[in-house]
VMD Tcl script that draws the C-alpha trace (Angstrom):
set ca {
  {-37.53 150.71 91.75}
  {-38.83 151.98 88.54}
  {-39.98 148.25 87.16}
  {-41.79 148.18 90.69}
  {-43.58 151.45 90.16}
  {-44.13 150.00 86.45}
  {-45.78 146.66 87.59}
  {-48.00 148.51 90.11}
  {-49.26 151.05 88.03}
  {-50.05 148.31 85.28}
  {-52.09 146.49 88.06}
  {-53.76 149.16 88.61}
  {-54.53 150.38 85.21}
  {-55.78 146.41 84.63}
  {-57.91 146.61 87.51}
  {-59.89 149.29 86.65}
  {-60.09 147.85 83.20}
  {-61.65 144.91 84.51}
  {-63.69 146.97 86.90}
  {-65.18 149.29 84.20}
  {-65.71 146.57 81.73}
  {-67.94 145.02 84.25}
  {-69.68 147.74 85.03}
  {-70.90 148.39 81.44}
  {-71.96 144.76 81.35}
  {-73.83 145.34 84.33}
  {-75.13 148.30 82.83}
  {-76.46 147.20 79.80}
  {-78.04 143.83 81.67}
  {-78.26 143.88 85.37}
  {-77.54 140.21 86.89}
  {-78.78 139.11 89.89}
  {-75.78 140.18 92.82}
  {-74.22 142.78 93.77}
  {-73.27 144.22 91.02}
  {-76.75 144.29 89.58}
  {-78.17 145.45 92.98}
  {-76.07 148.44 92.98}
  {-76.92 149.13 88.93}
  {-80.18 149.10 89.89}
  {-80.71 151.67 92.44}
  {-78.21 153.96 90.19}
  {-81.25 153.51 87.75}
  {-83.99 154.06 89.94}
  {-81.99 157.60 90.97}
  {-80.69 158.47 87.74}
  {-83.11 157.07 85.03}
  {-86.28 158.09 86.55}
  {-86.50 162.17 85.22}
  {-85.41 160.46 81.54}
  {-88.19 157.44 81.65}
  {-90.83 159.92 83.17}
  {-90.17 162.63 80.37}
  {-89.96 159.72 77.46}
  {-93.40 158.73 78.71}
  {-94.80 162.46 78.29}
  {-93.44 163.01 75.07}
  {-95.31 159.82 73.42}
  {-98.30 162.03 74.18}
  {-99.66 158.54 75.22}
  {-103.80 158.19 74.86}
  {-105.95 155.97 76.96}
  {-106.45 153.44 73.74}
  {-102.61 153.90 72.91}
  {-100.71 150.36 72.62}
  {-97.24 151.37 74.17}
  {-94.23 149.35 74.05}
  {-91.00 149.93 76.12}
  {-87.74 148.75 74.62}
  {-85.20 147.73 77.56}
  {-87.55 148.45 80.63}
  {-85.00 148.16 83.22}
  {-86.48 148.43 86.83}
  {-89.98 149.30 85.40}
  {-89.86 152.82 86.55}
  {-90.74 153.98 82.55}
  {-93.67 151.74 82.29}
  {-95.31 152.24 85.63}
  {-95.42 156.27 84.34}
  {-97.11 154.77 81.03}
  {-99.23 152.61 82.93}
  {-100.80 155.78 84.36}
  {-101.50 156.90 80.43}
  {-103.99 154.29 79.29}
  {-107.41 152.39 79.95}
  {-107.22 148.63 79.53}
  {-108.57 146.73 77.62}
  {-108.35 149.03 74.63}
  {-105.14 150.22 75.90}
  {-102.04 148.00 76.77}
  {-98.89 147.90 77.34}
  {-95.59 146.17 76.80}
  {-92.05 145.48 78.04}
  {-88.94 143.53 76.60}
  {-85.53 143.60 78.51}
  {-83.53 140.79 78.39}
  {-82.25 140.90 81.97}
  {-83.50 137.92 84.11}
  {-82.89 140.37 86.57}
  {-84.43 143.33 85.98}
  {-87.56 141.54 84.26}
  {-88.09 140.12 88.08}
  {-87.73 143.43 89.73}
  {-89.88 145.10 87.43}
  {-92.80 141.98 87.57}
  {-92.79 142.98 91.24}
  {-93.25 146.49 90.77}
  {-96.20 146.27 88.19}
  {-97.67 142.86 89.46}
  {-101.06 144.48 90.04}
  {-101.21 145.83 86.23}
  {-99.32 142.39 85.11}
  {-102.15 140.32 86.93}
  {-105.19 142.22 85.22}
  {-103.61 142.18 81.86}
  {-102.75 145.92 81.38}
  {-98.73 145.51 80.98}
  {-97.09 142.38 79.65}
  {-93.72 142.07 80.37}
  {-91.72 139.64 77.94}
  {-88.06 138.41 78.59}
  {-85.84 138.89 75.36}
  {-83.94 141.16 73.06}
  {-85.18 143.97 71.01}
  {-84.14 142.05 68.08}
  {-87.29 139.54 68.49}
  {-90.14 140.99 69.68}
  {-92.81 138.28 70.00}
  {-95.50 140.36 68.54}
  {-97.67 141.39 65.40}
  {-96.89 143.22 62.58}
  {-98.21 147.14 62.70}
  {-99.90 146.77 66.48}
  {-97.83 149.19 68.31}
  {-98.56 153.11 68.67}
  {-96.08 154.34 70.49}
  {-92.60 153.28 71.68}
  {-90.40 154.26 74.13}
  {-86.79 153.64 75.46}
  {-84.08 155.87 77.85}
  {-80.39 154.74 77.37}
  {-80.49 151.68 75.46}
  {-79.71 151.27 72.14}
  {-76.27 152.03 72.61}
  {-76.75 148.53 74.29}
  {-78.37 146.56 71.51}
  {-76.29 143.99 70.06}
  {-77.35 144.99 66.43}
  {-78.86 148.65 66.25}
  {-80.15 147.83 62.70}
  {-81.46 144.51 63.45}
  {-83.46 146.18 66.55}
  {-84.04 148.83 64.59}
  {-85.72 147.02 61.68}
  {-87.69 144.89 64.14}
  {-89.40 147.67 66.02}
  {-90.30 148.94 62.98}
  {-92.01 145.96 61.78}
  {-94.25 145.77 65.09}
  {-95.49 149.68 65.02}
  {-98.21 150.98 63.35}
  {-98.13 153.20 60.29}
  {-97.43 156.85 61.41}
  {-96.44 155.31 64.69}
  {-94.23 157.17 66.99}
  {-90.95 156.78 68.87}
  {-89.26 158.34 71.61}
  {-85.62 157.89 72.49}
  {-84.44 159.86 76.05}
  {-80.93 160.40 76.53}
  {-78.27 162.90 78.32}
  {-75.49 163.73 76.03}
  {-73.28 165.59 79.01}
  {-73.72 162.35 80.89}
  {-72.90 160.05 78.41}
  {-69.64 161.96 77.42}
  {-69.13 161.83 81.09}
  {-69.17 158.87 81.94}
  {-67.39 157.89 78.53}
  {-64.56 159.84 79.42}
  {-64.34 158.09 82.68}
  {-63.89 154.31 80.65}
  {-67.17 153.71 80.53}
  {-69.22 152.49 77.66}
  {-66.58 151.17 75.63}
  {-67.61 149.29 73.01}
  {-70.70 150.26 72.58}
  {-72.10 152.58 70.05}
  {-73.38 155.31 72.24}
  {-73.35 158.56 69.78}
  {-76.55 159.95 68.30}
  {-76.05 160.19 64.68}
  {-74.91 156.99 63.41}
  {-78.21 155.68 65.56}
  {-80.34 157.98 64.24}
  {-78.63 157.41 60.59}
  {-79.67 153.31 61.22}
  {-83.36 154.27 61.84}
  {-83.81 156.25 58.65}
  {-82.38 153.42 56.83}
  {-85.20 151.39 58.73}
  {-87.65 152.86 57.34}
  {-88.33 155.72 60.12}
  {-89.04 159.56 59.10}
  {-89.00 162.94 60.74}
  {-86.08 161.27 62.51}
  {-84.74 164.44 65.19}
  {-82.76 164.98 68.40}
  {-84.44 167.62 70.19}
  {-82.72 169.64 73.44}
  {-85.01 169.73 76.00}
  {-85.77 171.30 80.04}
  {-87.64 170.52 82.14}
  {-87.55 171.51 85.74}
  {-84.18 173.42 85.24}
  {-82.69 170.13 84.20}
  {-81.69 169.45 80.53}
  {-81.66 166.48 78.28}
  {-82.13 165.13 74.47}
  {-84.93 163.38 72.87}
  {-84.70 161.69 69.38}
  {-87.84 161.35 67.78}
  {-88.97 158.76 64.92}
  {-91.84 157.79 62.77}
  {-92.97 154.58 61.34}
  {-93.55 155.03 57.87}
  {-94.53 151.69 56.21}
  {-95.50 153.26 52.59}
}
mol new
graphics top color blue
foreach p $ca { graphics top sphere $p radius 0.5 }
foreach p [lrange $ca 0 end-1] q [lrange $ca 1 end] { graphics top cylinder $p $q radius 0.2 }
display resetview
């Protein structure tokens, strides 16, 4: 009957509502399970050409202090890891994912042990460290995650240096995508008003660049800490 058809296909319809809502939960923080098992390897696959390329764009030096915003499984920081000499050099991590903080202090527990990369457990919004110590920053599909782009904003900000520089990675085709698909809902995934937020933040020379490499294309947004 037709109210038959009607029930199933609003099962259905509130199953995959539950099912993508998850998903961009699990997205934006990996748990430990299944669900953040499977996120993870997506990452590794998918994330890897973005985290590499954000790493190469900082234009990273062996004194550099780097810090990566939303680390995920590490693969971003073990690239910057390559980049710099400690002691002058170090670098940093903050995710707030139990889960992907302990999969990424198992990947870089050789650098973690000697002091090169400390990894800290928390949101962007606190950062426990210094005002103006930070050179370069880096993050690949994340803010669209942060719970307050300005507050994260203002906050990164605070801990780079003057003239300091950030690099965001993204792939707009993927995140309209994926969007399209019911994914990412609620969160505030486009560009501009991001980009908007870090001029108000005090950033300049904020600019989304397209960019190939290898045949394969994707955007970075570029920022600089003024603190005149």
């Amino acid at each position: 009957s037709d109210c038959a058809i009607a029930a199933g296909t609003f099962s259905v319809c509130f199953t995959m509502n539950r099912l993508t809502k998850r998903l961009t939960q699990q997205l934006g923080k990996p748990s430990q399970g299944l669900w953040g098992w499977l996120v993870n390897r997506y990452l590794e696959k998918k994330n890897r050409f973005l985290e590499v390329n954000a790493v190469k764009l900082c234009n990273i030096q062996p004194e550099s202090v780097v810090l990566e915003v939303g680390f995920g499984p590490g693969l971003g920081l073990q690239e910057a890891a390559k980049c710099i000499t400690y002691p002058k050099g170090k670098l940093y991590g903050v995710d707030y994912s139990d889960y992907m903080h302990s999969v990424t202090s198992r990947r870089l527990q050789a650098d973690i042990r000697t002091g090169k990369v400390t990894l800290f457990l928390g949101s962007v919004e606190h950062i426990p460290l210094e005002d103006n110590v930070v050179d370069r920053v880096f993050h690949c599909n994340c803010y669209y995650f942060w719970p307050n782009q300005r507050a994260g904003s203002k906050e990164i900000h605070r801990v780079m240096k003057p003239g300091g520089m950030m690099v965001t990675t993204l792939n707009l085709d993927t995140l309209k995508m994926i969007t399209a698909a019911g994914l990412l809902k609620d969160t505030h995934w486009p560009p501009e008003p991001y980009m908007a937020v870090l001029r108000d933040t005090g950033f300049v020379d904020v600019r989304m660049e397209d960019k190939q490499v290898d045949g394969k294309s994707f955007q970075a947004i570029f920022a600089t800490a003024n603190k005149l």
